[in-house]
Biopython code that builds the backbone (N, CA, C, O; Angstrom):
import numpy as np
from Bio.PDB.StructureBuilder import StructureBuilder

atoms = [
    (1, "UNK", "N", (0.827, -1.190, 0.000)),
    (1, "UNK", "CA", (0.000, 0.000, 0.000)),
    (1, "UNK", "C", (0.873, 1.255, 0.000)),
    (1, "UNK", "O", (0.652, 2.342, -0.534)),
    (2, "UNK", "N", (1.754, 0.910, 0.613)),
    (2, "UNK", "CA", (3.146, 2.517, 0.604)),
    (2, "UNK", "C", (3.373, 2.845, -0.440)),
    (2, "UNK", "O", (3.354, 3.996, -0.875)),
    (3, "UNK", "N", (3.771, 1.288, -1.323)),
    (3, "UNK", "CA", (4.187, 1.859, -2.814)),
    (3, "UNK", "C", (3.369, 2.696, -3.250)),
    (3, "UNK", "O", (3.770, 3.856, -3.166)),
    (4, "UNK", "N", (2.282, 2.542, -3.724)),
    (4, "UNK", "CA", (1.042, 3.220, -4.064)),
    (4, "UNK", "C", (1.134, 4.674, -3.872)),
    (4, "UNK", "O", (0.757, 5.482, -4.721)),
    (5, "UNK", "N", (1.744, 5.049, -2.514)),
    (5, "UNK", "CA", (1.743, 6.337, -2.068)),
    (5, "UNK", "C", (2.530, 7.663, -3.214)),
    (5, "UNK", "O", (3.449, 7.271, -3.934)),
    (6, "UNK", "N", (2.276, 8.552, -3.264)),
    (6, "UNK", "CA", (3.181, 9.694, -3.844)),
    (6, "UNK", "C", (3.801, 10.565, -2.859)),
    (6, "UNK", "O", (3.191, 10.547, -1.789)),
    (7, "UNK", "N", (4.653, 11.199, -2.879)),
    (7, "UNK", "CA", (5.639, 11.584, -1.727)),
    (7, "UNK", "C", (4.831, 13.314, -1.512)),
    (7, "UNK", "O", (5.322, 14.221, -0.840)),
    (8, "UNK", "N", (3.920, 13.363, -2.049)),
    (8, "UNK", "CA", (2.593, 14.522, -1.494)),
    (8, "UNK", "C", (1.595, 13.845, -1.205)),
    (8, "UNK", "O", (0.626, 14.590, -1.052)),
    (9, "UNK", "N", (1.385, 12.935, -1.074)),
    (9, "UNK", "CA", (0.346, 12.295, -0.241)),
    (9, "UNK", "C", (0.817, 11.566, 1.126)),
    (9, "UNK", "O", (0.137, 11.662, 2.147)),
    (10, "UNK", "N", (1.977, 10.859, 1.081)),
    (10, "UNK", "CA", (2.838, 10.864, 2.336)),
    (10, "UNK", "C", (3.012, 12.170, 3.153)),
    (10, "UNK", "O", (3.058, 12.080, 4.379)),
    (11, "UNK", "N", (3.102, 13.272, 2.600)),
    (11, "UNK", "CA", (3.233, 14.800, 3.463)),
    (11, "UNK", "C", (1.869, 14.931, 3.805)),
    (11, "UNK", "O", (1.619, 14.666, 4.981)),
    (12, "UNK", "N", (1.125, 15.195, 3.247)),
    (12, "UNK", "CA", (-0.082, 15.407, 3.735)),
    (12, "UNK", "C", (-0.757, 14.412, 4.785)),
    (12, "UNK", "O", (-1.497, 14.901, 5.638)),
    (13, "UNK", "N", (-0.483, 12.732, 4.754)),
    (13, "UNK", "CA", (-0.703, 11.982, 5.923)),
    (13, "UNK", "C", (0.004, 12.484, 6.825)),
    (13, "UNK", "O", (-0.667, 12.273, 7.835)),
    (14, "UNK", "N", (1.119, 13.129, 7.203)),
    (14, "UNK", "CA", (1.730, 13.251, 8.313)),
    (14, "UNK", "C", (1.437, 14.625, 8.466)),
    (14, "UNK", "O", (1.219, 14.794, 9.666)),
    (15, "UNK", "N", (1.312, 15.785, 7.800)),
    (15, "UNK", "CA", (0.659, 16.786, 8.511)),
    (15, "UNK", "C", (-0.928, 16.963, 9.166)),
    (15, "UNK", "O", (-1.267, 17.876, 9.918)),
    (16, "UNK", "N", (-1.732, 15.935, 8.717)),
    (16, "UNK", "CA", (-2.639, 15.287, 9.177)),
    (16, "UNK", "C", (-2.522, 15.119, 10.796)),
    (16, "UNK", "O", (-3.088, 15.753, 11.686)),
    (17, "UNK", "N", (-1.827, 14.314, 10.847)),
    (17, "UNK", "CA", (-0.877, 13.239, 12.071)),
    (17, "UNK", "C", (-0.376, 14.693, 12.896)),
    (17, "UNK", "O", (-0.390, 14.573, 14.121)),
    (18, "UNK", "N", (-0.092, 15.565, 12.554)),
    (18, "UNK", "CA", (0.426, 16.618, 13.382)),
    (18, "UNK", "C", (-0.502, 16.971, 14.074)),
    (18, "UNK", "O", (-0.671, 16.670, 15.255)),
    (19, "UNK", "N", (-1.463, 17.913, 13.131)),
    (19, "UNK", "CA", (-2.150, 18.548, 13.335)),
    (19, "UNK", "C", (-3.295, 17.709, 14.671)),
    (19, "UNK", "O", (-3.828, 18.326, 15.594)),
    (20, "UNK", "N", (-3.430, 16.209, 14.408)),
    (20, "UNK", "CA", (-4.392, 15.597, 15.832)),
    (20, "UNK", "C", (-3.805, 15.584, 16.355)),
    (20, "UNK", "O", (-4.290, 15.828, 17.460)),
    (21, "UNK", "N", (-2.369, 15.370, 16.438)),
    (21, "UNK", "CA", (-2.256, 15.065, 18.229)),
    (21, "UNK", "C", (-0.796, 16.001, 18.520)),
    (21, "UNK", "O", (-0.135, 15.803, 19.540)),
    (22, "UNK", "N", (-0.478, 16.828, 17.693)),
    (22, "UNK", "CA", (0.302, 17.746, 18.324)),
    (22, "UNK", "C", (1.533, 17.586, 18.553)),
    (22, "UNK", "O", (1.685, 16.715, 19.409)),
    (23, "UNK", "N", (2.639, 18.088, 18.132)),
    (23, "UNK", "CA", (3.808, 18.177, 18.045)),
    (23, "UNK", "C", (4.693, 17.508, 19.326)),
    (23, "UNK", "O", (5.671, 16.765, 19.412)),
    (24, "UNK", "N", (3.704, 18.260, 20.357)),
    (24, "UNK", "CA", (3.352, 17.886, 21.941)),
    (24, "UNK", "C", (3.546, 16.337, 22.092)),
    (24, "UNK", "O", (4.629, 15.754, 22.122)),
    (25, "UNK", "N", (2.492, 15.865, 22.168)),
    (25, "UNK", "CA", (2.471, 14.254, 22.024)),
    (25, "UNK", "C", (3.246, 13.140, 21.913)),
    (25, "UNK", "O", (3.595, 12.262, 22.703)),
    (26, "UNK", "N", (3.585, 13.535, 19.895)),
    (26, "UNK", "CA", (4.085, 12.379, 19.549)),
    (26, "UNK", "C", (5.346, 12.097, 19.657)),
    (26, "UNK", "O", (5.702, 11.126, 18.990)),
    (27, "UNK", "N", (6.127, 12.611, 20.265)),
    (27, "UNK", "CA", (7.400, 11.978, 21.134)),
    (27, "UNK", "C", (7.162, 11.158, 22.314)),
    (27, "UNK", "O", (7.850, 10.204, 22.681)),
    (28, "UNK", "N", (6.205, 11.587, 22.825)),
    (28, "UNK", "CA", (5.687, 10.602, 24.029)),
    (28, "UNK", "C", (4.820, 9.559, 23.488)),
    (28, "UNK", "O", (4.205, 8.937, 24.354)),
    (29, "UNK", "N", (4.628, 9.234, 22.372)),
    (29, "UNK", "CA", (3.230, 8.340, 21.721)),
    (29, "UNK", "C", (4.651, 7.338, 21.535)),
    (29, "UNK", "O", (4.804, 6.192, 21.958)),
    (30, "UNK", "N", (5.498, 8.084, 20.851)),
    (30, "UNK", "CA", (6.633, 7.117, 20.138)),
    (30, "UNK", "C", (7.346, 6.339, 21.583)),
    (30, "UNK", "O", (7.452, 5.126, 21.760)),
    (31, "UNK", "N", (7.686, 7.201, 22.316)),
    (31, "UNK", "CA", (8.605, 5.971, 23.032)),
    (31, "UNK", "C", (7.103, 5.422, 24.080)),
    (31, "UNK", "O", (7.570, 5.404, 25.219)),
    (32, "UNK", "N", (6.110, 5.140, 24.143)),
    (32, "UNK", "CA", (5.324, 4.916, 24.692)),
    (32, "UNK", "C", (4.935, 3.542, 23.680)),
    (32, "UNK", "O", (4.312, 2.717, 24.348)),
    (33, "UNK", "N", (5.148, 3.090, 22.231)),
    (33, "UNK", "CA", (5.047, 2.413, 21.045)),
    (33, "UNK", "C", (6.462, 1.792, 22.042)),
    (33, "UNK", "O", (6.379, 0.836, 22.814)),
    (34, "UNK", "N", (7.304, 2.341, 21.866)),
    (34, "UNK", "CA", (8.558, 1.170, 21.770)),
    (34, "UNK", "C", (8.764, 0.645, 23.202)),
    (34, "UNK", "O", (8.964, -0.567, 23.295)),
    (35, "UNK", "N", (8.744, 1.454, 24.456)),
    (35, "UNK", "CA", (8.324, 0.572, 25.660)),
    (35, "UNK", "C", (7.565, -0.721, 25.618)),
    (35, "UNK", "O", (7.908, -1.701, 26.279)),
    (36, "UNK", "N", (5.973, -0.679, 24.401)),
    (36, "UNK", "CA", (5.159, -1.614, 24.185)),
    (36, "UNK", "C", (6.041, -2.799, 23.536)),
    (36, "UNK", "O", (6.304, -3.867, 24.088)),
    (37, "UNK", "N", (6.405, -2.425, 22.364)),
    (37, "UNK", "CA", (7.371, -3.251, 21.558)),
    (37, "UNK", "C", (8.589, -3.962, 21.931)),
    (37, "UNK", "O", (9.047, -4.947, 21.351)),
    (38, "UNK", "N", (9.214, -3.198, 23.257)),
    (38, "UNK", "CA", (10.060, -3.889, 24.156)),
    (38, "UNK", "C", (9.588, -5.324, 25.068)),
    (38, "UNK", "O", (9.922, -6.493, 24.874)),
    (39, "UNK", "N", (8.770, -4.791, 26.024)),
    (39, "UNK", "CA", (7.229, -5.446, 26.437)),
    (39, "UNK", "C", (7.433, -6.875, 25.548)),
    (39, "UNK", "O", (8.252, -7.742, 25.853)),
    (40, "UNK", "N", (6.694, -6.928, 24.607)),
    (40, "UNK", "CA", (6.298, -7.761, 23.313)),
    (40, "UNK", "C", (7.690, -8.688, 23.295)),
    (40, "UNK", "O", (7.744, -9.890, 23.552)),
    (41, "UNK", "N", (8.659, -7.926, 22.972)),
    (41, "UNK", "CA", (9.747, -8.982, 22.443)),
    (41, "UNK", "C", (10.339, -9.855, 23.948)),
    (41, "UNK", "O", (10.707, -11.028, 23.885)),
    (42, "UNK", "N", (10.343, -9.308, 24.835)),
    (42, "UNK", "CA", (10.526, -9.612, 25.772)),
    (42, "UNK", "C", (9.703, -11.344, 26.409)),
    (42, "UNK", "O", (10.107, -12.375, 26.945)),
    (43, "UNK", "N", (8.519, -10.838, 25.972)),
    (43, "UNK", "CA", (7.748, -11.915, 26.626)),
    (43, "UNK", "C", (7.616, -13.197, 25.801)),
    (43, "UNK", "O", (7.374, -14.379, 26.048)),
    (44, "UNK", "N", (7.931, -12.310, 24.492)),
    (44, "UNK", "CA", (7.828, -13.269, 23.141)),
    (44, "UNK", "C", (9.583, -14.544, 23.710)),
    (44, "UNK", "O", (9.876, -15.691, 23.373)),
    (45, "UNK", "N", (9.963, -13.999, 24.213)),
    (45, "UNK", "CA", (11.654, -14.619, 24.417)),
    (45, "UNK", "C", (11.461, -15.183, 25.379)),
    (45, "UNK", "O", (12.116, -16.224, 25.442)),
    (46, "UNK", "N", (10.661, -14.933, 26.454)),
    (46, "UNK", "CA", (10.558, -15.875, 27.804)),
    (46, "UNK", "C", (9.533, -16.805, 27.541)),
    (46, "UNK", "O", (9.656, -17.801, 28.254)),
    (47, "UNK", "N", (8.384, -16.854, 26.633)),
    (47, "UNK", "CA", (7.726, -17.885, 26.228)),
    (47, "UNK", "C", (8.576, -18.835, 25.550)),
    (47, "UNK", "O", (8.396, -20.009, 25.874)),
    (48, "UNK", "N", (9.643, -18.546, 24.507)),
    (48, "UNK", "CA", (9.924, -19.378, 23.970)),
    (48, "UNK", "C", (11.050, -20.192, 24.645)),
    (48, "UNK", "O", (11.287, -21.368, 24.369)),
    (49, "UNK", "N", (11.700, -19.480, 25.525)),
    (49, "UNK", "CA", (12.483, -20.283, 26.824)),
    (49, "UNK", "C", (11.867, -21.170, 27.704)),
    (49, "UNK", "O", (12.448, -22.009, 28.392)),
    (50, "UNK", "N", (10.513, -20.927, 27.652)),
    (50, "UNK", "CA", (9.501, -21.725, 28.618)),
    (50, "UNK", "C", (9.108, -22.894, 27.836)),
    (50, "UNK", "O", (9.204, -24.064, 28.206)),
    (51, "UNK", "N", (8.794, -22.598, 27.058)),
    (51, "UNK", "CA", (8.591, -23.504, 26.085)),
    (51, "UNK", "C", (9.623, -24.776, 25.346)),
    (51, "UNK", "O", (9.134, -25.829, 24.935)),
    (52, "UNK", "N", (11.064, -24.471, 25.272)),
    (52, "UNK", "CA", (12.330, -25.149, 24.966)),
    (52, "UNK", "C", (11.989, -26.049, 26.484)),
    (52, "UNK", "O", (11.622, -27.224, 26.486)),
    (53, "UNK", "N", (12.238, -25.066, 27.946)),
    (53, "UNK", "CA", (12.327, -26.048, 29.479)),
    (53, "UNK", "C", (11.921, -26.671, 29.161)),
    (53, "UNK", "O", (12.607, -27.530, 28.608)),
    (54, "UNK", "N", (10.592, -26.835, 29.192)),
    (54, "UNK", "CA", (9.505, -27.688, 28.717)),
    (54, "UNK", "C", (9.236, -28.653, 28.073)),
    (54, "UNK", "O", (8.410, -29.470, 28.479)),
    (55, "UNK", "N", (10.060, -28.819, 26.574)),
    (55, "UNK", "CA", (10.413, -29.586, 26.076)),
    (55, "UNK", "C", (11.518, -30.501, 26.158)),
    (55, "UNK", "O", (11.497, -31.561, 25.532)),
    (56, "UNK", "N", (12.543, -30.143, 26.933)),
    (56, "UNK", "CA", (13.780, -30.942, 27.367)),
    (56, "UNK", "C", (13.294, -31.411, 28.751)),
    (56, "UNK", "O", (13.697, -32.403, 29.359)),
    (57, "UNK", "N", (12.280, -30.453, 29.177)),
    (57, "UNK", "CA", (12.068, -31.383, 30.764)),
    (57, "UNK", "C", (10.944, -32.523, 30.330)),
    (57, "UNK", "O", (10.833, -33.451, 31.132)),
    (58, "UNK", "N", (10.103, -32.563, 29.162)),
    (58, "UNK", "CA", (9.586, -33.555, 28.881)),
    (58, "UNK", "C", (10.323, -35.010, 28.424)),
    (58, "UNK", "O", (9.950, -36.172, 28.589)),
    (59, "UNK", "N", (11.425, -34.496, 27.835)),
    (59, "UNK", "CA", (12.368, -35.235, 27.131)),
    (59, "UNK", "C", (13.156, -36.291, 27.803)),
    (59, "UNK", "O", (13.422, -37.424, 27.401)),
    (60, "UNK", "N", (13.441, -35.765, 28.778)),
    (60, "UNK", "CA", (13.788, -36.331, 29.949)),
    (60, "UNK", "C", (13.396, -36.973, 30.931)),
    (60, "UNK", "O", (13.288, -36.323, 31.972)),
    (61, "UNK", "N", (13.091, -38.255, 30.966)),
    (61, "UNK", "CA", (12.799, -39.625, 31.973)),
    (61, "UNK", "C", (13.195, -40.334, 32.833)),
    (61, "UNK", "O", (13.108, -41.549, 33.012)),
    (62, "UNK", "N", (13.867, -39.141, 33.648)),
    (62, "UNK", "CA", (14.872, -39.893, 34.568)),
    (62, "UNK", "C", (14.182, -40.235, 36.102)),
    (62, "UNK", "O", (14.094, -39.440, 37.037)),
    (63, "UNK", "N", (13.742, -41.591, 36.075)),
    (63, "UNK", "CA", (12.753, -42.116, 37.251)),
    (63, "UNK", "C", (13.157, -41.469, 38.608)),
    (63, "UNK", "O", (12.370, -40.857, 39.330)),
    (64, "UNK", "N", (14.614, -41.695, 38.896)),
    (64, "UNK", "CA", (14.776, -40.984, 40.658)),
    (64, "UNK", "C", (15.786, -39.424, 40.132)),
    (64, "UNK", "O", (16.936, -39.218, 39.743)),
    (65, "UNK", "N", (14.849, -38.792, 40.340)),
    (65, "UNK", "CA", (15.423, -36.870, 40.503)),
    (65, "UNK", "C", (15.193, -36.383, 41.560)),
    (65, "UNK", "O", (14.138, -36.548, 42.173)),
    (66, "UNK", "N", (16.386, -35.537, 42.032)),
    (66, "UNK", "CA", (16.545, -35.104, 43.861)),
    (66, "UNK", "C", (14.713, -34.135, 43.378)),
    (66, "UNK", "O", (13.976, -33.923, 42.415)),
    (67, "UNK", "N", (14.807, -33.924, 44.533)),
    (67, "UNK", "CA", (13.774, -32.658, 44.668)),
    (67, "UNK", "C", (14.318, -31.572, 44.657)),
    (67, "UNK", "O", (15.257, -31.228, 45.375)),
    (68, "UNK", "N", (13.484, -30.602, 43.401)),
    (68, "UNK", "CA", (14.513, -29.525, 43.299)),
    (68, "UNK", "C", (13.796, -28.191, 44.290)),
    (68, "UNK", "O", (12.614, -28.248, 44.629)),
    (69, "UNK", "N", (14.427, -27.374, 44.561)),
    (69, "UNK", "CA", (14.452, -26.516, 45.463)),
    (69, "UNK", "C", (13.259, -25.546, 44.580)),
    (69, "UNK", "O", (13.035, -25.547, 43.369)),
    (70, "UNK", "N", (12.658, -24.802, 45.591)),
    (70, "UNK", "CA", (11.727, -23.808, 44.398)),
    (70, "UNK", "C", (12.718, -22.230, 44.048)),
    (70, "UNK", "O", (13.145, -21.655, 45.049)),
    (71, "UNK", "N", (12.950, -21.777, 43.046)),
    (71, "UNK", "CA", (13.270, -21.467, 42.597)),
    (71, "UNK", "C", (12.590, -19.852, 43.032)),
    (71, "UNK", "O", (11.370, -19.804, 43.187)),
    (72, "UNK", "N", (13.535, -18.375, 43.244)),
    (72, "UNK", "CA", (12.775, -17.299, 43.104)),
    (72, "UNK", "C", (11.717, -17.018, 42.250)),
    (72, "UNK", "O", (11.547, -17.819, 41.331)),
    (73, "UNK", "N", (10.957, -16.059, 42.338)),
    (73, "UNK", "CA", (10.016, -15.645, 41.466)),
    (73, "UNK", "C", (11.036, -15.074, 40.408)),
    (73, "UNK", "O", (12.084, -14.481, 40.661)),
    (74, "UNK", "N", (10.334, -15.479, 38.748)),
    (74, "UNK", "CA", (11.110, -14.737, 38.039)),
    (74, "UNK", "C", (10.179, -12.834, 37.737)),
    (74, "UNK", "O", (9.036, -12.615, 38.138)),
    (75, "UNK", "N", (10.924, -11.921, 37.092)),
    (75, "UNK", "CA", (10.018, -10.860, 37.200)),
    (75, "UNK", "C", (10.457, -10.468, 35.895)),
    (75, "UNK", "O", (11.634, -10.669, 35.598)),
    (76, "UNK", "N", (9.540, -9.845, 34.932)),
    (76, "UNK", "CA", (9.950, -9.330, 33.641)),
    (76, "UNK", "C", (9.652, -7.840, 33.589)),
    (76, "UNK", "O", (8.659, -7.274, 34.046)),
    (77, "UNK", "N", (10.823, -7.232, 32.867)),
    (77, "UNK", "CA", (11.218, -5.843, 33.332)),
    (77, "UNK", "C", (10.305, -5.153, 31.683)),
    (77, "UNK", "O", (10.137, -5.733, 30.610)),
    (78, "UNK", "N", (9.972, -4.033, 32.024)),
    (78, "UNK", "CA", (9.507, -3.478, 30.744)),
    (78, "UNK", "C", (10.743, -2.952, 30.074)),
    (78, "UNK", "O", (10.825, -3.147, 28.861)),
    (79, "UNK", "N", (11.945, -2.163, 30.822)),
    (79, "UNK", "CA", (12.910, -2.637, 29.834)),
    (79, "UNK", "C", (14.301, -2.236, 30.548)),
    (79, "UNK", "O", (13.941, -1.894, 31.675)),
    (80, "UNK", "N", (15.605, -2.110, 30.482)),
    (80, "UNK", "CA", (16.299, -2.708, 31.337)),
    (80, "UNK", "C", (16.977, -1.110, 32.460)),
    (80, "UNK", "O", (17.523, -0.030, 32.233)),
    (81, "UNK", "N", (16.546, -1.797, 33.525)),
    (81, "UNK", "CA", (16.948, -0.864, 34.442)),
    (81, "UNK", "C", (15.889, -0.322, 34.928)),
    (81, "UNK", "O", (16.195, 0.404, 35.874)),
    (82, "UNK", "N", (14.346, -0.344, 34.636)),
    (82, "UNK", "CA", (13.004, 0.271, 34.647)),
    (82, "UNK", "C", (12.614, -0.534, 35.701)),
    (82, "UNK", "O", (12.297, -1.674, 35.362)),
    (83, "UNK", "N", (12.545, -0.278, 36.874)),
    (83, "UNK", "CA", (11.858, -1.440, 38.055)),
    (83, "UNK", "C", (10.326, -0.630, 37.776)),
    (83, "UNK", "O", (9.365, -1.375, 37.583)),
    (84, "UNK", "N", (10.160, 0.418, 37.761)),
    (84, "UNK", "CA", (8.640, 0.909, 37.901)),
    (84, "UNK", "C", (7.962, 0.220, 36.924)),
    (84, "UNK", "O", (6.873, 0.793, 36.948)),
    (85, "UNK", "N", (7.879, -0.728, 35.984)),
    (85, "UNK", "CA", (7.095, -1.388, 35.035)),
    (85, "UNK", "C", (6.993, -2.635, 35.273)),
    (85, "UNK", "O", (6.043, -3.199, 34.731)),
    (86, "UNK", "N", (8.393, -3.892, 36.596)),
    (86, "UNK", "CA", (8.245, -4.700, 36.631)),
    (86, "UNK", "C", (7.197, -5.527, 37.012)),
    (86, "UNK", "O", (6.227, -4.803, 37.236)),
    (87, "UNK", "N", (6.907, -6.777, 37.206)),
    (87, "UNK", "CA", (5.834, -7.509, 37.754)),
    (87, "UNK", "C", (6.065, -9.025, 37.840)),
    (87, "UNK", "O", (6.527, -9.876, 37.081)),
    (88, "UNK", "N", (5.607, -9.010, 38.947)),
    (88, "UNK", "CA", (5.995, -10.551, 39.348)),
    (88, "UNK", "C", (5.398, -11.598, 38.333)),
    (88, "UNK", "O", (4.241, -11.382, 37.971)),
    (89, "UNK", "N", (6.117, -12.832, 37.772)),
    (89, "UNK", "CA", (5.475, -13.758, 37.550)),
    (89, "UNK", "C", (5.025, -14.776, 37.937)),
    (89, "UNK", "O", (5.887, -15.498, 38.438)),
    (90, "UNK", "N", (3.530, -15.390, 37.936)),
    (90, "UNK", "CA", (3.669, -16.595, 38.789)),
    (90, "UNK", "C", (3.608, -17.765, 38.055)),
    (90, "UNK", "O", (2.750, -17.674, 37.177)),
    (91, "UNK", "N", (4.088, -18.657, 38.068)),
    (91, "UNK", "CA", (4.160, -19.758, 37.183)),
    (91, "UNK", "C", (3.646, -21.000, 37.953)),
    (91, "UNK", "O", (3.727, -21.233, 39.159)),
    (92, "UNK", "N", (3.030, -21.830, 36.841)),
    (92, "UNK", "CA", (2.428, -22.740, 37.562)),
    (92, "UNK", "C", (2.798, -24.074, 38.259)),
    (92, "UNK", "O", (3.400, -24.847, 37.514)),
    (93, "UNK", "N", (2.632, -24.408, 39.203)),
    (93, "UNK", "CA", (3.285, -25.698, 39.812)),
    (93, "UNK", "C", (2.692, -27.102, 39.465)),
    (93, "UNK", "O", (1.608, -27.572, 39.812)),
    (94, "UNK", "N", (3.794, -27.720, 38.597)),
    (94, "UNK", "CA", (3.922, -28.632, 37.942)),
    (94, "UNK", "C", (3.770, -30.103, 39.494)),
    (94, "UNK", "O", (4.784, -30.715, 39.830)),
    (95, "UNK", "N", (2.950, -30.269, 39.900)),
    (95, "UNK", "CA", (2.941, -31.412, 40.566)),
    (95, "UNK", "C", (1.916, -32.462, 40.873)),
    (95, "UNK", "O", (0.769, -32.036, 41.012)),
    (96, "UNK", "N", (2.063, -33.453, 40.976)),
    (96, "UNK", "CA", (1.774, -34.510, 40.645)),
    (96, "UNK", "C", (1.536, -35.282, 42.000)),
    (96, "UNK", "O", (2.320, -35.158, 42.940)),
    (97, "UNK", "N", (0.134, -36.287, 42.069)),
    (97, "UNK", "CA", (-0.835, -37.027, 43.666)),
    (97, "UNK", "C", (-0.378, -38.116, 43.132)),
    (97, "UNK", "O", (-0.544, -38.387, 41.942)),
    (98, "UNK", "N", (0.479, -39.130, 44.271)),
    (98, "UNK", "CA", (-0.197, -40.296, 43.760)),
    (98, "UNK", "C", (0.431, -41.220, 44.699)),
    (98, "UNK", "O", (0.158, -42.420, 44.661)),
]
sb = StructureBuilder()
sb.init_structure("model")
sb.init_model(0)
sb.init_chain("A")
sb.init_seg("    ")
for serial, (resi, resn, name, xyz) in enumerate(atoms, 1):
    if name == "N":
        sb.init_residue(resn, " ", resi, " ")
    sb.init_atom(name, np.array(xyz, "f"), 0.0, 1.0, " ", f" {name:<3s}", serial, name[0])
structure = sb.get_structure()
């Protein structure tokens, strides 16, 4: 659809874009987008780490395993050095009656 665009119709979308929300704003819209996008990749990377455990701890059949210790809470940061965005995770306990 960009292609499509002419480089006066690209100006005019973005003076558009000015004019609502103000010169004001969209510096704060933008890193307020990439905080999100940080966010995103972030969780996107600890799922897929959860997901690998997961699969090697399935993989694995080893009848007598010590009991493992519980482990801290892990916490995912919105982005690095930012404690005001962190939040605890709770993960679920994998255990087994019998």
């Amino acid at each position: 659809m960009i292609g499509n665009l002419k480089p006066l119709e690209i100006l005019l979308i973005i003076a558009v874009i000015f004019l609502l929300f103000g010169a004001k704003k969209l510096p704060d819209m933008a890193r307020s987008l990439g905080k999100s996008a940080r966010i995103l990749k972030s969780e996107a990377k600890a799922m897929k780490a959860e997901s690998a455990a997961e699969d090697n701890a399935a993989a694995a059949t080893v009848a007598d395993q010590a009991p493992q210790q519980a482990a801290a809470p892990r916490t995912i940061k919105a982005a690095p050095g930012d404690v005001t965005g962190s939040r605890p995770v709770t993960e679920p306990n994998h255990t087994t009656q019998g």
